[in-house]
C-alpha positions in Angstrom: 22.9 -6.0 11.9 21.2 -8.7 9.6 17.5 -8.0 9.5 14.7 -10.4 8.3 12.3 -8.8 6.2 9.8 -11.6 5.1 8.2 -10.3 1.8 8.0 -12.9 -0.6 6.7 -16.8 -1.7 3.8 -19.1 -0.2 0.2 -19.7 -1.8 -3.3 -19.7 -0.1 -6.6 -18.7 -2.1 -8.7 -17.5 0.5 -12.5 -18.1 0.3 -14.7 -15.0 1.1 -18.2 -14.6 1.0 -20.3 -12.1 -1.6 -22.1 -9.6 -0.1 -23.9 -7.2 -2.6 -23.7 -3.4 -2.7 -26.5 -1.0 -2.6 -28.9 -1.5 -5.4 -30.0 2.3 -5.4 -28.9 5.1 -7.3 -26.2 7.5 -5.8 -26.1 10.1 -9.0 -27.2 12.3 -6.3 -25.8 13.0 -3.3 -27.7 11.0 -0.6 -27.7 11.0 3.1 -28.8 8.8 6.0 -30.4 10.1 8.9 -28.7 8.1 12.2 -30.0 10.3 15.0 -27.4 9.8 17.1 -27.8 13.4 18.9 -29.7 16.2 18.1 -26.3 18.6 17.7 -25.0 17.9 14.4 -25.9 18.4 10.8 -24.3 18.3 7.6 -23.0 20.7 4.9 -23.7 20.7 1.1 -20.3 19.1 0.2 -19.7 21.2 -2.6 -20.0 25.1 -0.3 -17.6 23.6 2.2 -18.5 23.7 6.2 -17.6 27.6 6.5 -19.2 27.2 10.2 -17.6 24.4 11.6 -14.2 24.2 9.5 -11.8 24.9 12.9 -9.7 21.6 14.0 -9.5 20.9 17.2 -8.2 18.0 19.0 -9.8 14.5 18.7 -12.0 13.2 21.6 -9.8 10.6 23.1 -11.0 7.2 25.5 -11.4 8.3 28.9 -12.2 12.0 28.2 -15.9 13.0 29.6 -16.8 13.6 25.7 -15.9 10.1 24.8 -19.3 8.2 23.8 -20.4 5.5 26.0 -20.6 1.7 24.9 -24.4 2.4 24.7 -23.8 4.7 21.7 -21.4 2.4 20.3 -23.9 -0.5 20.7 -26.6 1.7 19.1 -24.4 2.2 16.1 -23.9 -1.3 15.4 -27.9 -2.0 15.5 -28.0 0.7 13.0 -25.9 -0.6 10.8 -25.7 -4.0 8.7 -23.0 -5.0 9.8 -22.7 -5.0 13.3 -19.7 -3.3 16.0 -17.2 -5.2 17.7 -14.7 -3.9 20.4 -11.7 -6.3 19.3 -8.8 -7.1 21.2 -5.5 -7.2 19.5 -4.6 -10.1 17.4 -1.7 -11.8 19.6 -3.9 -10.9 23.0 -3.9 -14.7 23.7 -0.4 -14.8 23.8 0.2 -12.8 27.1 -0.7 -13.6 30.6 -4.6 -13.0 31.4 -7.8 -14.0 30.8 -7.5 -14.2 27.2 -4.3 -16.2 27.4 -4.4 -19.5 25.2 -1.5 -21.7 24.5 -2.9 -22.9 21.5 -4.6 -19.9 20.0 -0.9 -17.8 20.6 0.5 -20.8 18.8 -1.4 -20.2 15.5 -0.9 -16.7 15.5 2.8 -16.9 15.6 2.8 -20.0 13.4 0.6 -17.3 10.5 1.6 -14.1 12.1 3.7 -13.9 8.2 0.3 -14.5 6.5 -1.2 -11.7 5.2 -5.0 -13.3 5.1 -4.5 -13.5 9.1 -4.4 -10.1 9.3 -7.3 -9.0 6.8 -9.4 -11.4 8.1 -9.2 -9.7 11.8 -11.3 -6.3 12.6 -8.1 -4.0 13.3 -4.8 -6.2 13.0 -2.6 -5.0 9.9 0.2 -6.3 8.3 2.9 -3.3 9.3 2.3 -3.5 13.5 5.3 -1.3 14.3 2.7 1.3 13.6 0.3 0.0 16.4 2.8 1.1 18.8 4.6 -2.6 19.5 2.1 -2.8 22.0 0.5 -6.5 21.1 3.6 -8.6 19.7 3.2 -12.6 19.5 5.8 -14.3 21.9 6.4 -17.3 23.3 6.7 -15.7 26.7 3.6 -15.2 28.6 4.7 -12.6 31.2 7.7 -10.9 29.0 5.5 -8.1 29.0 1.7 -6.4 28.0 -0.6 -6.4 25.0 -2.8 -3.0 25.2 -4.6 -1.5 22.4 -1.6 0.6 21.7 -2.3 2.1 18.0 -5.2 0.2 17.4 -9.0 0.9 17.5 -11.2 0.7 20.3 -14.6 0.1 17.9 -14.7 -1.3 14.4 -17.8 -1.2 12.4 -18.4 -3.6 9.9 -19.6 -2.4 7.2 -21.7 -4.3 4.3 -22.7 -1.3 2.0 -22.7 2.9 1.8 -25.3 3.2 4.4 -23.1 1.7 6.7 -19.9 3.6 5.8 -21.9 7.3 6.0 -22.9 5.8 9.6 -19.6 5.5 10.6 -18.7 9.0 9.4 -21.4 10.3 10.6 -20.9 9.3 14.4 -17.1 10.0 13.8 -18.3 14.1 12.9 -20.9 13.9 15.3 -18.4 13.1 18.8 -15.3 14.3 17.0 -13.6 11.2 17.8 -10.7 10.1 15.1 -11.9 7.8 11.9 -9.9 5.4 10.6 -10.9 2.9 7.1 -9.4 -0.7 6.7 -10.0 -3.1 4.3 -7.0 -5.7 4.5 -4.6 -3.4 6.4 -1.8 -3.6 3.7 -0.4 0.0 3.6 3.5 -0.1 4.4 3.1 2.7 6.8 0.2 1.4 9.0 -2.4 4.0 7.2 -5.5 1.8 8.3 -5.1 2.2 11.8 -4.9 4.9 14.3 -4.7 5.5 18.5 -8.5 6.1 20.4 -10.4 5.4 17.0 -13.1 4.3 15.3 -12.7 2.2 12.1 -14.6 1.5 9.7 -13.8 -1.8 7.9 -15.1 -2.1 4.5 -13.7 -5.9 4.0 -17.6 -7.4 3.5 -17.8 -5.4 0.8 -17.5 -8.0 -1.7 -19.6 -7.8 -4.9 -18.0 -7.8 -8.5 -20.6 -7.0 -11.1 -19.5 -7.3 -14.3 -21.2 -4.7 -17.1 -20.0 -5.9 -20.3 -21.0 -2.6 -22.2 -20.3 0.4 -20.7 -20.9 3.5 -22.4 -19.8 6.3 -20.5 -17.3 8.7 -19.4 -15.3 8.1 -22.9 -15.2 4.5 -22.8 -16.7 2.0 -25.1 -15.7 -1.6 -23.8 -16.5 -4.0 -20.8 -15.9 -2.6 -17.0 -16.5 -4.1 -13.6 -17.8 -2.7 -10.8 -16.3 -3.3 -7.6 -16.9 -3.4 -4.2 -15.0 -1.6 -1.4 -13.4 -5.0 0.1 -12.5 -6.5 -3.3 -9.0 -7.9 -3.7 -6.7 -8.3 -6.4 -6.8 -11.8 -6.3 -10.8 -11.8 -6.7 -11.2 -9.4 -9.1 -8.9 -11.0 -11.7 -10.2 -14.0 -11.2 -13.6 -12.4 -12.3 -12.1 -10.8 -15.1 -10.4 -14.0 -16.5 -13.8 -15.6 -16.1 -15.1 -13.2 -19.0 -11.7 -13.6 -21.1 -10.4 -9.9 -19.8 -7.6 -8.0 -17.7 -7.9 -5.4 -15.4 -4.9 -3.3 -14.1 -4.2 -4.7 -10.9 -1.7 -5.5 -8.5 1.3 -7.5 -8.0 0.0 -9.0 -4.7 -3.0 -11.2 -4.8 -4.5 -9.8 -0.7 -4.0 -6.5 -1.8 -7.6 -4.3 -1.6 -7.8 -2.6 -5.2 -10.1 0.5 -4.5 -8.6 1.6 -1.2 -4.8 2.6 -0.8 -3.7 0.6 -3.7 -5.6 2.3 -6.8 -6.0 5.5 -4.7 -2.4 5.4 -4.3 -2.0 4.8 -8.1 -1.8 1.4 -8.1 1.4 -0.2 -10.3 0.9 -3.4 -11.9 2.7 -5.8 -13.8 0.9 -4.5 -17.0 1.6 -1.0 -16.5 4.1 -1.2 -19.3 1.2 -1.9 -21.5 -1.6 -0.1 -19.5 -0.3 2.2 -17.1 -1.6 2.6 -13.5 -4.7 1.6 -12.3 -6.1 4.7 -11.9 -6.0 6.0 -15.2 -8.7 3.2 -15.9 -11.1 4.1 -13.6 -14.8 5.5 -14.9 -16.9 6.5 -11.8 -16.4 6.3 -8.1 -19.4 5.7 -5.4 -17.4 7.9 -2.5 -19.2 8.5 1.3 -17.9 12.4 2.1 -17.2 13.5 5.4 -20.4 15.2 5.4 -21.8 11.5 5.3 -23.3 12.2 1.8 -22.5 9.2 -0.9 -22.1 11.1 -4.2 -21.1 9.6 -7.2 -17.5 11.3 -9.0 -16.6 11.2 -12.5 -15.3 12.8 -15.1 -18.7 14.8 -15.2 -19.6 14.5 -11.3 -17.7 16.0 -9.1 -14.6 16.0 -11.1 -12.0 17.6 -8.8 -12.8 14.8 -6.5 -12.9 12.4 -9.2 -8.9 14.3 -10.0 -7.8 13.6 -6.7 -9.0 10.2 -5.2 -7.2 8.5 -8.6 -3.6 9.1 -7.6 -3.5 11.3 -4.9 -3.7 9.1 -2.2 -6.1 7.1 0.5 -7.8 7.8 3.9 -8.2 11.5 3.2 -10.7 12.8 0.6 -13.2 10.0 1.4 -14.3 6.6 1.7 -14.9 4.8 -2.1 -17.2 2.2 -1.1 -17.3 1.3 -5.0 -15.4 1.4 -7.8 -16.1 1.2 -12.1 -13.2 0.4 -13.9 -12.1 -0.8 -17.4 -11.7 -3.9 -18.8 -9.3 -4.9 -21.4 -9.1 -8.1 -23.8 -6.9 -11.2 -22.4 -3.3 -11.8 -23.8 -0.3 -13.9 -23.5 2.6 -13.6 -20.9 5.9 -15.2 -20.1 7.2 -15.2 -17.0 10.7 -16.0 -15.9 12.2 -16.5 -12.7 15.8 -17.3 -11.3 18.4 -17.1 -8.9 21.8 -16.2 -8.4 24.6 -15.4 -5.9 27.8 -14.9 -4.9 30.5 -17.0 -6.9 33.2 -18.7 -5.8 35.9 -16.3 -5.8 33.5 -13.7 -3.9 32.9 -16.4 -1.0 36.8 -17.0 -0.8 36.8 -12.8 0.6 33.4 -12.5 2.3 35.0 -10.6 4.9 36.0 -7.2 2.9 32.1 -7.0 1.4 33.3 -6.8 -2.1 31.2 -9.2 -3.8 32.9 -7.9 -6.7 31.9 -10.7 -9.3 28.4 -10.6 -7.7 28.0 -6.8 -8.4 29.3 -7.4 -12.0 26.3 -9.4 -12.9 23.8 -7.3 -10.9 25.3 -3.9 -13.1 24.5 -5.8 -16.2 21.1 -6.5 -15.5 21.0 -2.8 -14.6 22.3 -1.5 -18.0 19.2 -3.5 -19.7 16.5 -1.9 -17.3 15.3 0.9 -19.3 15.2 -1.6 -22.7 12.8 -4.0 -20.8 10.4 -1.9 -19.6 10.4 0.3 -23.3 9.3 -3.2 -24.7 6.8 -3.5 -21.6 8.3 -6.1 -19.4 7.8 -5.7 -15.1 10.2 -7.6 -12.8 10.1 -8.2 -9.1 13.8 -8.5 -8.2 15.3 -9.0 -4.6 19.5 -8.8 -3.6 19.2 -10.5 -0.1 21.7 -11.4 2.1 21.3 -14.8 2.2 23.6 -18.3 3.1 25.9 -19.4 5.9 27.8 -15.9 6.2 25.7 -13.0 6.3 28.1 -10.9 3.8 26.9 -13.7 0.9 24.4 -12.1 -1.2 21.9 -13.8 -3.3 20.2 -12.2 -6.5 16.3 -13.0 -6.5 14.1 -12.4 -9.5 10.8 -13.6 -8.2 9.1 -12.5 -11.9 10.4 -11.1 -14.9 7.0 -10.6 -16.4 6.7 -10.4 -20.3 3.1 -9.4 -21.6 2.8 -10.1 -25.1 6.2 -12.0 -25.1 7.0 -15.4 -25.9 9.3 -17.4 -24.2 11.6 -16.9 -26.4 11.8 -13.6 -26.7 11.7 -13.2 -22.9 14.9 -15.6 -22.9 16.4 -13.2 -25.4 15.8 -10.4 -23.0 17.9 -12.0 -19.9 20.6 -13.3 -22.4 23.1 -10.9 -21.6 22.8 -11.0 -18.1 23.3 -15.0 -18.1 26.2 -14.5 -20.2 28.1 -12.0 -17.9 27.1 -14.7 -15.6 29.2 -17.2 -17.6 31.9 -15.2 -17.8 32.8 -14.5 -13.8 31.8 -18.2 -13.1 28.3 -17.5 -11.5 25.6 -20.0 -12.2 22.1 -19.2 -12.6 20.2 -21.5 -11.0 16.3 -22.5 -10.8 15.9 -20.6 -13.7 12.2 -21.7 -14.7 10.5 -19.7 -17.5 6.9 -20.2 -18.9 4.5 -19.1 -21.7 0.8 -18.7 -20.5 -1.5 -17.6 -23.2 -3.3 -15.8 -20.7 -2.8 -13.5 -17.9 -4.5 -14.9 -15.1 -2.2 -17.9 -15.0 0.5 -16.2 -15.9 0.7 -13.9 -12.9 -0.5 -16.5 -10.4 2.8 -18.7 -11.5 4.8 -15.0 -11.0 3.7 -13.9 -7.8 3.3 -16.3 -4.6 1.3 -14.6 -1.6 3.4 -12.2 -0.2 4.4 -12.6 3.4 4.0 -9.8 6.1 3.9 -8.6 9.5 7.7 -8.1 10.6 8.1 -5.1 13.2 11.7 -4.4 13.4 12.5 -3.0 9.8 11.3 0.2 8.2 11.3 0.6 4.4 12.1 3.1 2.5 12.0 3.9 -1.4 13.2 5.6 -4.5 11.6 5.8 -8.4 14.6 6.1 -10.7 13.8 7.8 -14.2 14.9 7.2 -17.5 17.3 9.7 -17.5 19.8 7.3 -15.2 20.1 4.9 -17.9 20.8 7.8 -20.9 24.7 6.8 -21.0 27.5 4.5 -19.2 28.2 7.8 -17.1 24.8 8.1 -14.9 23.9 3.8 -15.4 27.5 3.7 -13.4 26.7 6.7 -10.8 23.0 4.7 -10.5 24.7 1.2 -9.4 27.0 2.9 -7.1 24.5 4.3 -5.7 22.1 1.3 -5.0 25.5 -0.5 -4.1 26.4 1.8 -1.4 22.8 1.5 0.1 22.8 -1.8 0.2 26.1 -2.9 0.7 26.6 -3.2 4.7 25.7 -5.9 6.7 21.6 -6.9 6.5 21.2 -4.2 4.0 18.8 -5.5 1.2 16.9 -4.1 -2.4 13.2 -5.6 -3.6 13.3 -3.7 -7.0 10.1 -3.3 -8.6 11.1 -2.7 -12.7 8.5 -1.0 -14.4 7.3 2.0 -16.9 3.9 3.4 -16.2 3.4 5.2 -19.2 -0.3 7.2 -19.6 -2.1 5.9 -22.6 -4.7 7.9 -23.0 -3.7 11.5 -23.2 -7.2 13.0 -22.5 -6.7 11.0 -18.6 -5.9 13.6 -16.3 -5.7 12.0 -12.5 -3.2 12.6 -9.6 -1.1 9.6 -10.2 2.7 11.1 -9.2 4.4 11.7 -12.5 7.3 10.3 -11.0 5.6 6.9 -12.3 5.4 8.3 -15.8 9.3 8.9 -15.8 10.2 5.9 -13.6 12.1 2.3 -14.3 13.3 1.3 -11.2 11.0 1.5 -7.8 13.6 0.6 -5.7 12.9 -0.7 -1.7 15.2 -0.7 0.9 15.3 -1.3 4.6 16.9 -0.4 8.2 16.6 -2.9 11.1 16.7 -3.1 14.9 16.9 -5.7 17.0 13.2 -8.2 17.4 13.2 -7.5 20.8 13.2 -3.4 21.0 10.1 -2.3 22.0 11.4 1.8 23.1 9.7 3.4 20.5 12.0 6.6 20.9 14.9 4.1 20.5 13.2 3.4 17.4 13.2 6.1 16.0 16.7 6.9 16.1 17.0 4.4 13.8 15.1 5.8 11.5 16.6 8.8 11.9 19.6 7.8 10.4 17.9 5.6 7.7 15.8 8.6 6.4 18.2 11.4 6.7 21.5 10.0 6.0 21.5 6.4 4.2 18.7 7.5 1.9 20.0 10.9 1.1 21.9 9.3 -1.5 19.2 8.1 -2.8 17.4 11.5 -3.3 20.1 12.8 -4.2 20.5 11.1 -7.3 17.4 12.0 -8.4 15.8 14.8 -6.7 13.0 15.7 -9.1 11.7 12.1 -8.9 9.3 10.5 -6.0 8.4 7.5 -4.2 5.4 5.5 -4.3 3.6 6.3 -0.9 2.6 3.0 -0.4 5.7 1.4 -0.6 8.1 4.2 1.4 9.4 5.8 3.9 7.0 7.5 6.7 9.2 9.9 7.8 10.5 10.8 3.9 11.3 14.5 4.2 9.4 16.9 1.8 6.9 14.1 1.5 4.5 16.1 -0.5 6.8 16.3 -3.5 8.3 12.6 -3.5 4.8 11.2 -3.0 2.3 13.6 -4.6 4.8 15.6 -7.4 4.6 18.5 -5.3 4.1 22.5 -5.8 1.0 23.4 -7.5 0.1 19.4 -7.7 0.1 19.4 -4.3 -1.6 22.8 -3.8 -4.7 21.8 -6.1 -5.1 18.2 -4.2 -4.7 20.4 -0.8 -7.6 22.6 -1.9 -9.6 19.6 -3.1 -9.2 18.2 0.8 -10.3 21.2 2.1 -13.2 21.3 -0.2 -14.4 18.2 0.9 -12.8 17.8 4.6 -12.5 20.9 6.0 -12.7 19.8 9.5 -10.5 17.0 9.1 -12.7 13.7 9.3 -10.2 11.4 7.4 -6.7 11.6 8.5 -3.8 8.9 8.1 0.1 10.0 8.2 1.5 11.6 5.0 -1.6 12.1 3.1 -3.1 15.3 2.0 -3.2 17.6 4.8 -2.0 15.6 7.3 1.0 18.1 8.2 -2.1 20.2 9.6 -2.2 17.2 12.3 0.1 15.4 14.7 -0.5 12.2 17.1 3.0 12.8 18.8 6.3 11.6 17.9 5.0 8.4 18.6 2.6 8.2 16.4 0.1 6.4 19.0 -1.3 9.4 20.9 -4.4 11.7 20.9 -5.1 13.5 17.5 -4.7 17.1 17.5 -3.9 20.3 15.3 -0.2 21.4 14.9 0.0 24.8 16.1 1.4 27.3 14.2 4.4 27.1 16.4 4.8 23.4 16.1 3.5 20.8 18.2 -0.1 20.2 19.3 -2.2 23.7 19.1 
């Protein structure tokens, strides 16, 4: 089966508004009083909630306990921001009141755009995790759009206050909580069945300081707001002449899932993640208190939110992190695919002259990224028969390289090239003698939003490329993975390596070993909507195609952003696992014990189950499996 996974190219700068943060002081932990009932009250965050620390299952719409729209409504007039009860995105696709011919139209036409979906209260950009319920089509009565796995209520919020609002209803009525800014995460983190979300997208303000001296650092910093995105926080830093680690894609939010995650970038060969650069967090608890987390404030939290994953120790509705001087880059892109003599015998998959260029670009993996270079690579199926492949480097990114030297770099991949007759074509390479240009001529918006694939990932470590012997037993492999019909790689080429020994965060150390984040994907047809169908897909995908993948390199991880939801032993590929993951487990119970902020494969989340479907009530795994 040939899927289409639409991940790359296309440019749109999208124009948001500013909306400023909360001018006061949080150095002290801070709460706001919402009177919502008369029944709850809140814990000093750092004794724990020894009273009321049992899970039990979430309220769910139509129970008795769910809160009635008068509560809801009296929660948006509390807050800044307002509360809105949004229908799904594609609703005015399907037959109803809501249906609109021309509305349906533009959603289908964007549906790939990523801003579409960030710009909506409670669409995101992965829907097979809403449950499939509210698909765009071009055929009114083909079926239903129901809430499925989205929210029933987001609040919009424009500062802390807002945020600890949110939690604090959430704790109050023990209904599920759920945090979105753009709704990027690969596994549909920012959404969740019978919830309330909070949506932190407003939360726009960049302040630059340009001497901070704290927390060990002596430099510039900015500090950023909770719905900042890549794209507008370099553009801030390239205004003062600076960098900040960031990310590849410009819609991605940088202090939610991506730097909480760890956050790669194409500068981690120089800088690292983003993580390690962060200096203080503003963070709303699930006890509704805002407390401030560094290196000398609340440390262990400070530990855990930088690296160890979003939607689980608490909502950052701010963010301080480093800024670094402006330098060159080069960046390279170019194409190749299948010659001539690999077209003539499409039909036995061999590709043979096609996989002798891709090896060679292998081999010189590990000596690109010791030199600091980051590439965004694709091998796509791709021309008139679906066995043709087609090699994809969307950016070989050089910081600190001249065009030149980044030439010299790919030389011996365009010679193997030469030598099987495979052309390289639209080979376009450029010197910037700053960043910010750089990486916006390297990385087109990302497209988004197909729902019958399922990624899946592996980090490959240095020791692969220590002789011929495990480079050979790497590319067979990748090859095998991706060699059957529709299979496909994005290869993200990078070393993360910690510069600053005295950092100590929860970024997985497979990213301090790594070289190759490699991405695959299964597919099913467009039109399967039987989620259980589904599922035995992924099945297959997760247990036996990736196997190999583990195999190869067991002690090693996946980025949990960019994987597999139903990777087994999750807690070691995504968090380093053991006592790693025992010291971030007790942070969340710290913090959480009752279980305020959940989302699939983050810390603690194997205490919790929404059904194999994923779109069902909230509730505690018993200790016998299944819902207690």
């Amino acid at each position: 089966m040939r899927v289409s996974v639409a991940i790359l190219l296309g440019s749109l700068l999208l124009a948001a508004s500013s909306v400023a943060l909360p001018s006061e002081s949080v150095d002290s932990a801070t709460l706001v009083d919402t009177a919502f009932s008369s029944t709850a009250g809140h814990s000093n965050a750092e004794k724990g909630n020894k009273g009321g620390s049992k899970l039990s299952c979430k309220v769910f719409p139509g129970d008795r306990e769910w809160p009635s729209d008068k509560l809801f409504e009296k929660l948006g007039k509390q807050s800044a921001g307002g509360i809105v009860k949004p229908d799904p995105l594609a609703k005015p696709c399907y037959t109803g009141s809501a249906f609109d011919a021309a509305k349906c139209g533009s959603v289908s036409e964007n549906w790939a755009d990523p801003y579409l979906h960030s710009g909506h209260p409670s669409s995101i950009m992965s829907p097979l995790y809403s449950g499939l319920s509210c698909i765009p089509t071009d055929d009114p009565s083909s079926g239903t759009c129901s809430l499925g796995g989205y929210p029933v209520y987001v609040l919009n919020a424009l500062n802390a206050k807002d945020v600890q609002l949110a939690v604090k209803f959430a704790r109050e009525h023990n209904i599920r909580l759920v945090i979105k800014n753009t709704g990027h995460d690969f596994s549909g983190k920012s959404s969740g069945a019978g919830s309330l979300s909070v949506r932190t997208h407003a939360m726009k303000s960049v302040e630059f300081i340009k001497k901070y001296k704290k927390h060990g650092w002596n430099g510039s910093a900015f500090k950023v707001g909770a719905g900042v995105q890549v794209l507008e926080l370099y553009q801030a830093a390239a205004g003062q002449g600076l960098v900040v680690v960031g990310g590849e894609a410009e819609s991605v939010g940088f202090t939610g899932g991506y730097m909480q995650g760890g956050g790669h970038s194409p500068i981690s060969g120089l800088l690292g993640m983003a993580a390690d650069h962060i200096l203080s967090l503003e963070v709303v608890l699930a006890s509704g208190q805002i407390v401030t987390a560094s290196t000398t404030s609340y440390p262990d939290l400070f530990y855990a939110i930088r690296g160890g994953g979003g939607s689980t120790f608490g909502i950052v509705t701010s963010a301080t992190v480093k800024a670094f001087p402006d330098f060159p880059c080069t960046k390279s892109s170019f194409t190749f695919t299948s010659s001539a003599r690999d077209l003539a015998n499409l039909n036995t998959l061999e590709n043979s002259d096609f996989w002798t260029v891709f090896e060679e670009y292998l081999k010189h993996m590990k000596a690109h990224t010791d030199v600091g270079a980051y590439a965004y690579l694709s091998v796509i199926p791709m021309g008139p028969n679906p066995n043709q492949l087609t090699f994809g480097m969307q950016s070989f990114f050089a910081p600190k390289k001249t065009a030149e030297q980044t030439i010299a770099m790919l030389q011996p991949v365009f010679d193997k090239a030469a030598e099987v007759n495979i052309t390289i074509d639209n080979l376009d390479t450029q010197y910037h003698p700053s960043f910010f240009p750089a990486w916006r001529a390297g990385f087109p918006k990302e497209r988004i939003g197909g729902w019958n694939s399922q990624p899946a990932s592996r980090m490959f470590p240095k020791r692969l490329w220590k002789d011929s012997s495990s480079i050979s037993a790497l590319f067979k492999a990748i090859r095998e993975v991706i060699s059957v019909p529709g299979g496909m790689l994005i290869g993200l080429q990078l070393q993360a390596p910690l510069q600053d020994r005295k950092v100590t965060n929860a970024v997985n150390p497979a990213f301090r070993e790594n070289v190759l984040h490699a991405i695959t994907f299964t597919g099913w047809p467009a039109e399967l909507r039987d989620l259980k169908a589904i599922k035995d897909y992924q099945r297959e995908f997760s247990e036996v195609t990736m196997k190999k993948w583990r195999d190869l390199a067991p002690e090693s991880g996946a980025y949990l952003n960019e994987a597999d939801i139903n990777e087994p032993n999750w807690q070691q590929s995504f968090y380093g696992g053991g006592k790693r993951y025992q010291k971030l487990l007790k942070i969340k119970k710290k913090y959480d014990p009752r279980g305020i902020f959940y989302a699939e494969t983050t810390v603690g989340s194997e205490e919790w189950t929404t059904d194999e479907d994923r779109i069902g009530r909230l509730c505690p795994v018993s200790k016998k499996g299944g819902k207690a």
